[in-house]
N, C-alpha and C positions, 0 to 999 in steps of 0.2 A: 451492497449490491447495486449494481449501475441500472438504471432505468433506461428502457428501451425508448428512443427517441418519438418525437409523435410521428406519424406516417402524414405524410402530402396528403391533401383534400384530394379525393377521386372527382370530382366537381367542381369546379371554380364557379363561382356562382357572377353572375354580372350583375351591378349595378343595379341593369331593369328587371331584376328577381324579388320577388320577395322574400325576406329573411322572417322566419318565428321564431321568436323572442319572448320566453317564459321568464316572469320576475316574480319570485315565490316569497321572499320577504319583504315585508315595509321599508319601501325609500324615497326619498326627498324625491316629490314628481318634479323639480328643480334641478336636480344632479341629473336625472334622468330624461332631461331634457332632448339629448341626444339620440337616443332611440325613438321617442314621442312625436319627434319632428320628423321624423323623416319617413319621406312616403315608401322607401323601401321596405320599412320594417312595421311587421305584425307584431305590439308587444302586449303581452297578456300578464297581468299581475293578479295571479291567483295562487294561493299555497297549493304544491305539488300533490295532495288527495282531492284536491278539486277538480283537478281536469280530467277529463274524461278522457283523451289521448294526447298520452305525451310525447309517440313516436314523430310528431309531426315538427318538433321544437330542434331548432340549430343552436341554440344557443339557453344558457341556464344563467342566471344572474339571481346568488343568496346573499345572506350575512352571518349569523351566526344562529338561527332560528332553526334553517333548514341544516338535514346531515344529508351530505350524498353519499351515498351508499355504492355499490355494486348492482346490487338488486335495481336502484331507479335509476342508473345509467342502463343495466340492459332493457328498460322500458322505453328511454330515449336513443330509440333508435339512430335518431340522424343528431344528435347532439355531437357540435363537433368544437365548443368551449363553455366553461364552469367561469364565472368572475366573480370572486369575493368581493364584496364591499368592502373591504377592511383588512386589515395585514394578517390575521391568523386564518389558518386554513385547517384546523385541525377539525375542524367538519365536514371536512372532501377527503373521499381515499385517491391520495393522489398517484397510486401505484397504478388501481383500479384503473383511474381517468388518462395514467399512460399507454397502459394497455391497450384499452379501446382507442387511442387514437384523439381524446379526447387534451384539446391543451387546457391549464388550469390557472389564471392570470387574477390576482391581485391587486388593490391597491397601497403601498407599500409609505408614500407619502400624504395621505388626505389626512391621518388623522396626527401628524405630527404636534403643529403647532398647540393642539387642542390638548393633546399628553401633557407637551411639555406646560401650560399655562394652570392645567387643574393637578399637577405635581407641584406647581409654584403656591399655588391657593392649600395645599395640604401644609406647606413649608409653613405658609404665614399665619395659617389656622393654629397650629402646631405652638408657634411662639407666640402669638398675641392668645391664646385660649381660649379662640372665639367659638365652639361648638360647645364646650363648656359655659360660657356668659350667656349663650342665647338661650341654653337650656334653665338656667338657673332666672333669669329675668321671666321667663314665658312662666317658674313655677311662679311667681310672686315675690321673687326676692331684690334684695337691691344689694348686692355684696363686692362693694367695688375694692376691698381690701384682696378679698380672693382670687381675685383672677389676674395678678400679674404677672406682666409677660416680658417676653426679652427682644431687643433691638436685631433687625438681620445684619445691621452698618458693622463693618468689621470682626465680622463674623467668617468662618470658617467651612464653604459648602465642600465637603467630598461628593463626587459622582464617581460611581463605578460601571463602567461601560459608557464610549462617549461615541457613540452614533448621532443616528439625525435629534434623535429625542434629547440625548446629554448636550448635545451642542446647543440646541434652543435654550434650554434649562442653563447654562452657562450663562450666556446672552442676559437676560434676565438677572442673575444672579449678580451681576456686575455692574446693572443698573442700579442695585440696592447697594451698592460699594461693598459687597461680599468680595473676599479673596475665594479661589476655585481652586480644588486639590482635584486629580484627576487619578484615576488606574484604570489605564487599556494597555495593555504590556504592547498591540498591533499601532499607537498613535504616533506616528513619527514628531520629531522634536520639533522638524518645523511648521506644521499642522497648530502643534498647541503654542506655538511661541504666535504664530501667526492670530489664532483667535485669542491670546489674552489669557490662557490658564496654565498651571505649573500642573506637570507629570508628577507623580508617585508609584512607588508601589504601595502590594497594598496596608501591609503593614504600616507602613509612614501615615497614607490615609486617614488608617484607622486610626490612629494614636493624634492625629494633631486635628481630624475635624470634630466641627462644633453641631452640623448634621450632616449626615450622609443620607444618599439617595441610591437608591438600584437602576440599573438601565440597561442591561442584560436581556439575552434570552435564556430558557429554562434548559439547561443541558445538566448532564451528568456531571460537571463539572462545576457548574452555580447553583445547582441545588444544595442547599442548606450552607450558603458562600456566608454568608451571617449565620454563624449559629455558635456553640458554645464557647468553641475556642477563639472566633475571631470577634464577637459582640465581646469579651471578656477586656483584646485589646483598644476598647476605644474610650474616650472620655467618659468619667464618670458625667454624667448629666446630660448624654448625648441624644440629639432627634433623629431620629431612623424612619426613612419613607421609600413606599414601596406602592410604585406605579406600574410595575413591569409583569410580571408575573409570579402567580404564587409558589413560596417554594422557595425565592431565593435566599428572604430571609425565616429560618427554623423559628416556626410559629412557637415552640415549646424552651425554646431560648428566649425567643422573645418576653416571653411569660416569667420567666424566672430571673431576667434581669429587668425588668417591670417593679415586680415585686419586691424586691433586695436595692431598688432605688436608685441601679448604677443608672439606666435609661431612664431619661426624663420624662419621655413619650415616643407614641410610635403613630404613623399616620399610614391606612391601609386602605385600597383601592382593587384590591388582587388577595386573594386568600388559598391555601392548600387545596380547600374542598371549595366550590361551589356551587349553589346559593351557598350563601354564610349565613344565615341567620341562626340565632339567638348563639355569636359566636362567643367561645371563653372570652378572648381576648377584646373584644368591647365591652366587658364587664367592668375594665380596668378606664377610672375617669383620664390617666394619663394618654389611652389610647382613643382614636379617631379614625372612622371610617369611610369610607363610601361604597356601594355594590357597583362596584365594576364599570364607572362611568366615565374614566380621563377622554376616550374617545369621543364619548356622547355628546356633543353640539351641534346644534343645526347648522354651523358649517361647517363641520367634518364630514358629519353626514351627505350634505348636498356635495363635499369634494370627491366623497370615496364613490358615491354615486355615479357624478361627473367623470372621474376617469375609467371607472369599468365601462360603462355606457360607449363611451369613445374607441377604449380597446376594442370590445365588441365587434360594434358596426366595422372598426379599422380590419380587422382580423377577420371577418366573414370576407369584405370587400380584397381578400390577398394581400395585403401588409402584416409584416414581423409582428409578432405579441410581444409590448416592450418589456412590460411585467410578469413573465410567465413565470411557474413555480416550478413546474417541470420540461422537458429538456425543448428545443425548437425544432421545427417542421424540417425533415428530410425525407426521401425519397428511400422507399426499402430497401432498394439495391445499393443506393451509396453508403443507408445504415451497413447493412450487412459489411463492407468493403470495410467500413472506417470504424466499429464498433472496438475491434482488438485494440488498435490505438490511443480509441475516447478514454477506454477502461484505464490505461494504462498511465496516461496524461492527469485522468482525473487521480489516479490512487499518486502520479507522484510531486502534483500540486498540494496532496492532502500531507505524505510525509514533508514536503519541506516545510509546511503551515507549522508543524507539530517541532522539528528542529531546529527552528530559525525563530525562537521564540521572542527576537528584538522587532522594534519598527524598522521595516522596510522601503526603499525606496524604488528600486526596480529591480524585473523579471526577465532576465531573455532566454528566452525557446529557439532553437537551431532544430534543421531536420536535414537528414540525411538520409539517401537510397530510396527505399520504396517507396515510404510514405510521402516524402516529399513533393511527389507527384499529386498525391490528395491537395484537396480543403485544409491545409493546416490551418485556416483562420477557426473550425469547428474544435481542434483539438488542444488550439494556444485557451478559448473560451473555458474549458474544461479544466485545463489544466489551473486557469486561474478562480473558474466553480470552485475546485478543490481546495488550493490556496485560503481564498476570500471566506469560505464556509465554517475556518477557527473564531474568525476576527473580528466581524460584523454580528449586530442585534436583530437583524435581517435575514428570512430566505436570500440566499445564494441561488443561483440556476445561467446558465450558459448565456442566457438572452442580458443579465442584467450585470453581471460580474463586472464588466469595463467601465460598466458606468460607476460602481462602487467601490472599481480600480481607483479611478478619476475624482473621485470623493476623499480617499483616505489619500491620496499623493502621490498613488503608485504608479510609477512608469512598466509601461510593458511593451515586448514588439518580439518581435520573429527572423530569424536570418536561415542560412543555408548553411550545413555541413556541405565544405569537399572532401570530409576523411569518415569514413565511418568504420575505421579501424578493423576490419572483417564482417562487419552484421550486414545483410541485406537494408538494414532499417533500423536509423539510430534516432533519439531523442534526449537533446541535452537542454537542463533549463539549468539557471542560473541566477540565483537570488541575494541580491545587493542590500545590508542594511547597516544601522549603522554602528561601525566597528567588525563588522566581520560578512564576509561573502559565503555561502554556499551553492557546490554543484552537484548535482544528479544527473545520470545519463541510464534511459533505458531502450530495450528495445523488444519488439515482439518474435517469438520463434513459435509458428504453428505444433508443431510437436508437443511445447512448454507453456504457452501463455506468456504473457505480459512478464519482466524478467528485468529487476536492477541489475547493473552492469558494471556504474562506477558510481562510488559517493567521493567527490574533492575529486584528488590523488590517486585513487584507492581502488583496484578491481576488486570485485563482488561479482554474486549473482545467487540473485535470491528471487522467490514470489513474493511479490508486496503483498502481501492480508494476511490477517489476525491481528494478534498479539505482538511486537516488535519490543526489544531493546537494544538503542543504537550507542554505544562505547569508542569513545577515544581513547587511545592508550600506549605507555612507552611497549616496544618490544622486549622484553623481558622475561627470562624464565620465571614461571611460577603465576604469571596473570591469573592467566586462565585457572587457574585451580584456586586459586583467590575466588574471582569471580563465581566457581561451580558451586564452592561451599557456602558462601555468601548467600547465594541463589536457593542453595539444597537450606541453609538455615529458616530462608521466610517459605520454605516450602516451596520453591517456584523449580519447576521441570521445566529444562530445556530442550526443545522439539529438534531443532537444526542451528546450525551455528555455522558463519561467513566468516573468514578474517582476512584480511587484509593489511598488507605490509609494503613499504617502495625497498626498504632495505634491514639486514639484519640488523638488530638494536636501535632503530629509528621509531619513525612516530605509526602507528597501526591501529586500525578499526576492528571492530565486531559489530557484527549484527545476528543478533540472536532473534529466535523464534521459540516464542513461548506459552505453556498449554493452558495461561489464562494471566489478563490483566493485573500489572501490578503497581504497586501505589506509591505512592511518592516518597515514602518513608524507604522503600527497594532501592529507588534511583539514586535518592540520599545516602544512602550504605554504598551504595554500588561506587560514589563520586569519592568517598573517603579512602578508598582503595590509594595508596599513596600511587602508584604506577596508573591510576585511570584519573585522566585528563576531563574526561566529560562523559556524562551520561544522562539518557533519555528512554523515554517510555514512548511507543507510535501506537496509535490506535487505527486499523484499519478493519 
């Protein structure tokens, strides 16, 4: 469901106003220097049950202590931004905080370097078995036979996800003359050739490193990405480290190849449940922990401080929220105007994210007839929201996209249709990667809603949402009933079905619409189909 943009401040406050500025959790009065100084701003640092009226506050600055709720945004009346200290935000309803008008901004960089350096300290902890030695000397031992360790020099780091955090942890890795295995299926070739690491996938990964690390966010599709069948393919003797978030590696795999001796050790920062105390798995002397602290340094802290503090003041004072989580400041009437489009941009950035499953190197967006006449710069934003939201270890949001365009190597821009082949209002993007191009064109009909139109070649017309499976195929008697029984075998009911053809016995699509999510093992089946060319699964 698309989030309703934030609405324009009915008040633009100047300068010579004063701003009230509630800071509810402990932070570096150093990072927060920015508010402190300046004579515009009233800031009170007291936990949100202390003040006696909170309607009086413009602004909210927490970390992960405080939860904003619905209930204490309707208490804050005039609060008009939430700022995390820190990249997660699953302590703010950010639905809530769109609703009310409220924008909700991040700091998505302060705690990089600090992840990546105590993931390296777990790494070397890990091989030299220093939480082990210290515990053993502190009982009164002296046992220097026991505790040998292994060299990093030509050694073997897998990272799995290479965002800001994998790329530091690279860096690093190379200083110790480690070779660097990577799997981000979104890393273009010349990205990693550029920093110095070799692509995999991830079975290759798993099978040739000497430790692997996570770097992921927590989606339905990395939860348990380590767990029985892929810990199975990796080296016998392997270090598994896990900075990211819990979940990605199957704590109950881990356990059982713990035990059975294929993993060496495992080093844990993030757990399934937390607190983790008195967990199974630090029972086990090969395993190593810490509660949740890769972030935790006085200067991350003072950085994630430093930049919400700035958004802040920037964002009361009328400047863009760089780091917003949810969507940027429009005016209701142009929402209203441009909403049909945003939806339609953002769902068909999200199918070709989910199609175009190579590294990418450029985007182009054409508009034609009605909407052309709009802000297409709000709807090219969205449409790469959509895109950029498979591929990154990061929120996604309109404000930040181009910048994360400009990180991964993605080129993007915008042109003009002069054909829009009968629609009042067309939209065609166009996605470059390497070895193979895909296009999408949609358009919106009031009557119908948001409406694909052409995939490639290929007229269609379908509602982008739900359940999708997207088919290449020769034109051929008997596909399709291939395809039905296939489908009828894993139990999968087909809702609506698209197809598309240029000529009889040539090359033809399908797009099917189906009454619940299907797995990989479907697509698989679906691919073996001698007459089906390609197959995919879209999650909308």
């Amino acid at each position: 469901m698309i989030q309703q943009p934030v609405l324009e401040q009915t008040q633009q406050k100047g300068k010579s106003q004063l701003y009230n500025i509630l800071v509810a959790d402990s932070m570096s009065k150093e990072g927060l220097a920015p508010l402190l100084s300046n004579e515009n701003v009233n800031c009170v640092e007291k936990k949100v049950d202390e003040v006696e009226d909170l309607s009086v506050y413009d602004a909210l600055l927490v970390r992960s202590a405080t939860t904003v709720t619905p209930e204490l945004m309707d208490q804050m009346k005039n609060l008009k931004i939430i700022a995390r200290a820190g990249v997660g935000v699953d302590n703010i309803d950010i639905d809530a905080a769109t609703k009310r008008g409220i924008v909700v901004v991040n700091a998505p960089e302060g705690n990089t370097i600090s992840t990546a350096e105590h993931t390296f300290a777990m790494i070397m902890s890990l091989a030299r078995k220093v939480p082990q030695a210290t515990m053993s000397i502190k009982n009164g031992e002296w046992n220097r036979k026991g505790f040998q360790g292994t060299e990093l020099r030509g050694k073997t780091l897998g990272i799995v996800g290479f965002g800001r955090i994998g790329t530091e942890l690279s860096k690093r890795a190379k200083g110790f003359e480690m070779s660097v295995l990577v799997f981000d299926p979104y890393l273009p070739t010349s990205r990693a050739e550029e920093l110095g690491v070799t692509t995999a996938d991830l079975d290759e990964l798993l099978s040739k490193a000497d430790i692997i690390t996570v770097h992921t966010p927590l989606t339905k599709d990395t939860k348990g990405l380590l767990g029985m069948e892929n810990i199975a393919k990796t080296k016998k003797g392997v270090y598994l480290i896990n900075c990211a978030r819990g979940g990605i590696i199957d704590e109950e795999a881990l356990e059982h190849y713990i035990e059975n001796g294929h993993v060496a050790g495992a080093a844990l920062d993030v757990y399934e449940e937390e607190p983790a105390t008195n967990h199974k798995l630090l029972a086990h002397e090969q395993v190593i922990g810490t509660p949740h602290i890769a972030a935790s340094t006085k200067e991350a802290q003072l950085n994630v401080a430093a930049q919400v503090s700035e958004e802040v003041v920037n964002f009361l004072d009328g400047l863009p929220a760089l780091n917003s989580i949810n969507l940027p400041t429009m005016s209701k009437e142009l929402y209203e105007t441009i909403r049909p489009y945003y939806e339609l941009t953002k769902k068909m950035g999200d199918i070709l994210s989910q199609v175009m499953k190579t590294p990418v190197q450029e985007i182009d967006v054409q508009y034609g007839g009605e909407v052309a006449d709009l802000d297409t710069s709000v709807l090219t934003r969205a449409l790469m929201a959509g895109f950029l939201s498979h591929r990154v270890d990061a929120p996604v949001n309109d404000v930040n996209a181009s910048l994360i365009a400009k990180e991964r190597g993605i080129i993007f821009g915008e042109k003009y249709l002069t054909n829009t082949v009968g629609y009042s209002n067309l939209i065609k993007a166009t996605v470059q990667g390497e070895g193979r191009t895909f296009t999408i064109q949609g358009t919106f009909v009031k009557e119908y809603g948001p409406r694909i139109v052409r995939i490639n070649d290929f007229n269609v017309d379908f509602y982008p949402t739900g359940h999708l499976i997207y088919i290449q195929h020769s034109d051929k008697p008997g596909v399709i009933g291939k395809m039905g029984q296939l489908l009828g075998e894993h139990n999968v009911n087909i809702a609506t079905m698209q197809v598309g053809r240029q000529q009889e016995g040539g090359d033809a699509i399908m797009m099917l619409a189906v009454d619940k999510e299907v797995t990989d093992e479907v697509v698989k089946d679906l691919t073996s189909i001698e007459e089906i060319t390609y197959s995919d699964k879209i999650e909308l």
